[in-house]
Legacy VTK file of the C-alpha trace (Angstrom):
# vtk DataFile Version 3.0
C-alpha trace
ASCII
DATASET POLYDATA
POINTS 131 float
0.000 0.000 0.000
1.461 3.623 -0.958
1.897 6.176 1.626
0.125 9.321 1.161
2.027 12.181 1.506
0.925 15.685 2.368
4.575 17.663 1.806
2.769 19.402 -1.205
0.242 21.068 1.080
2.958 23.107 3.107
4.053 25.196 0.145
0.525 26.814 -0.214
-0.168 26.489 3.748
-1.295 30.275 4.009
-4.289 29.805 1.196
-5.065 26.723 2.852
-9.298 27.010 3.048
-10.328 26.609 6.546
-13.809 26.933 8.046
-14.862 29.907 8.786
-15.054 31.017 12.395
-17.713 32.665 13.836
-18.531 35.817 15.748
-20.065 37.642 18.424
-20.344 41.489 19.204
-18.714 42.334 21.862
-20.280 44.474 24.732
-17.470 44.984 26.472
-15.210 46.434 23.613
-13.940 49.653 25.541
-12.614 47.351 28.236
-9.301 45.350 27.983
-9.591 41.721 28.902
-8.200 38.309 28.286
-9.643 34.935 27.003
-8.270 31.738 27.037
-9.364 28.661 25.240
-7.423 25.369 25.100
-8.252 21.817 24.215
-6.573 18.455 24.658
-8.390 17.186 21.389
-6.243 18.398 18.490
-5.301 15.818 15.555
-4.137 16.349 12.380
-1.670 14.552 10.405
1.792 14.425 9.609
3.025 15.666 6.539
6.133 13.065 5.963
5.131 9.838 7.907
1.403 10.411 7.183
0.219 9.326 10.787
-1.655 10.877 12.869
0.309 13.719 15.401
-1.639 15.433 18.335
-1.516 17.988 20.361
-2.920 20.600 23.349
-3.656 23.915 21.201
-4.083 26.757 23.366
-5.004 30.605 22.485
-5.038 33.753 24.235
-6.796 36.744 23.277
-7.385 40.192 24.058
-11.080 40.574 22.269
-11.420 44.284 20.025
-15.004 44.527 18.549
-15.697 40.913 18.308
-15.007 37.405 20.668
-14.685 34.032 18.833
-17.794 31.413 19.297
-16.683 28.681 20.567
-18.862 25.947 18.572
-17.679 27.135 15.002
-13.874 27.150 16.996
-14.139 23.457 17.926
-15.525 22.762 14.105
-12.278 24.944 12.620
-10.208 22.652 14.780
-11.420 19.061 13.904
-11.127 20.492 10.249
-6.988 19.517 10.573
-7.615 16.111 11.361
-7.344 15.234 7.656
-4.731 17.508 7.031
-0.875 16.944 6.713
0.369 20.149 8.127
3.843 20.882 9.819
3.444 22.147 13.408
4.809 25.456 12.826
2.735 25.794 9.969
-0.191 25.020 12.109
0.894 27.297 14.752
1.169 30.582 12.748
-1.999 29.312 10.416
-4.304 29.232 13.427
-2.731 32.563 14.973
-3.829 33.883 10.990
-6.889 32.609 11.082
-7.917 33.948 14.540
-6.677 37.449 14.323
-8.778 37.458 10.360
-11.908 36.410 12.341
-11.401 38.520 15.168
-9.234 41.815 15.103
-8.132 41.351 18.301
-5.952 43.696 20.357
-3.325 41.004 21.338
-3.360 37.515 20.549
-1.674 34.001 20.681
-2.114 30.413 19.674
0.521 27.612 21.419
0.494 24.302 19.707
1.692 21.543 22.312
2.414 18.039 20.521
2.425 15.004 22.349
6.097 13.163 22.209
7.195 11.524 18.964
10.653 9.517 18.946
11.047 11.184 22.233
10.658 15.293 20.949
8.178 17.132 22.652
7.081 20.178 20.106
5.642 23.607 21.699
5.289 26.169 18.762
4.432 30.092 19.727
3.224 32.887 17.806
1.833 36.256 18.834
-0.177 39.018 17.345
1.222 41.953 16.767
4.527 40.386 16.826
6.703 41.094 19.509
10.356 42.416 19.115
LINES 1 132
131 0 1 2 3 4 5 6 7 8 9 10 11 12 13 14 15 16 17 18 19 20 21 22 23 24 25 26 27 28 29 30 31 32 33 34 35 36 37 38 39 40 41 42 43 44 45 46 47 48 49 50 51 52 53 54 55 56 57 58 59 60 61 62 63 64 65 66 67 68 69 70 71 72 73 74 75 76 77 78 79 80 81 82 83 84 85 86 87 88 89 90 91 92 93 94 95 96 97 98 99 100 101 102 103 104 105 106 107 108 109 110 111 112 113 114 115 116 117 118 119 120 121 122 123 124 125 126 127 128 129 130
């Protein structure tokens, strides 16, 4: 049986279509606070070996105008478990992805992979970038 491969998927990561996530108005938009959302859930696949990699994905967010909602969050999410996508990739895709849906003030996404071989993966990115 041939391996499938995803490698070809990573050079047009950023156009990669993901579901849209939904929004909700936020009341308290003249106030700065912070949101966190995490789940232990996360699959997706590996781009070279083609098995399945997961991870604890965790974001942080400093709402603007508008919060995430949560249900169309959990369906963007189980969206990558048919993808082959590189965890940095993944990291700075979601980070994308949120900030597009969003406009927050500050955000970031932290992609925690379970072990593989022994490596533990933690990925980082933060909007606006920090210097």
């Amino acid at each position: 049986m041939a391996r499938k491969t995803y490698e070809h998927l990573q050079e047009k990561i950023r156009r990669l279509k993901t579901p849209r996530i939904d929004v909700w108005n936020n009341k308290y938009a003249d106030r700065e606070y912070l949101i966190d959302l995490s789940t232990d859930e996360f699959t997706c696949i590996c781009p070279k070996t083609g098995l399945p990699d997961f991870a604890t994905i965790k974001v942080w967010y400093k709402p603007g105008k508008k919060c995430l909602e949560l249900k169309s969050f959990k369906y963007y999410l189980m969206f990558y478990r048919d993808i082959g996508i590189f965890h940095e990739h993944l990291t700075n895709k979601i980070l994308d992805d949120v900030v597009n849906a969003c406009q927050p003030r500050w955000a970031k996404v932290e992609v925690v992979m379970k072990p593989r071989g022994g490596i533990q993966t933690v990925v980082a990115a933060e909007y606006p970038q920090s210097c």
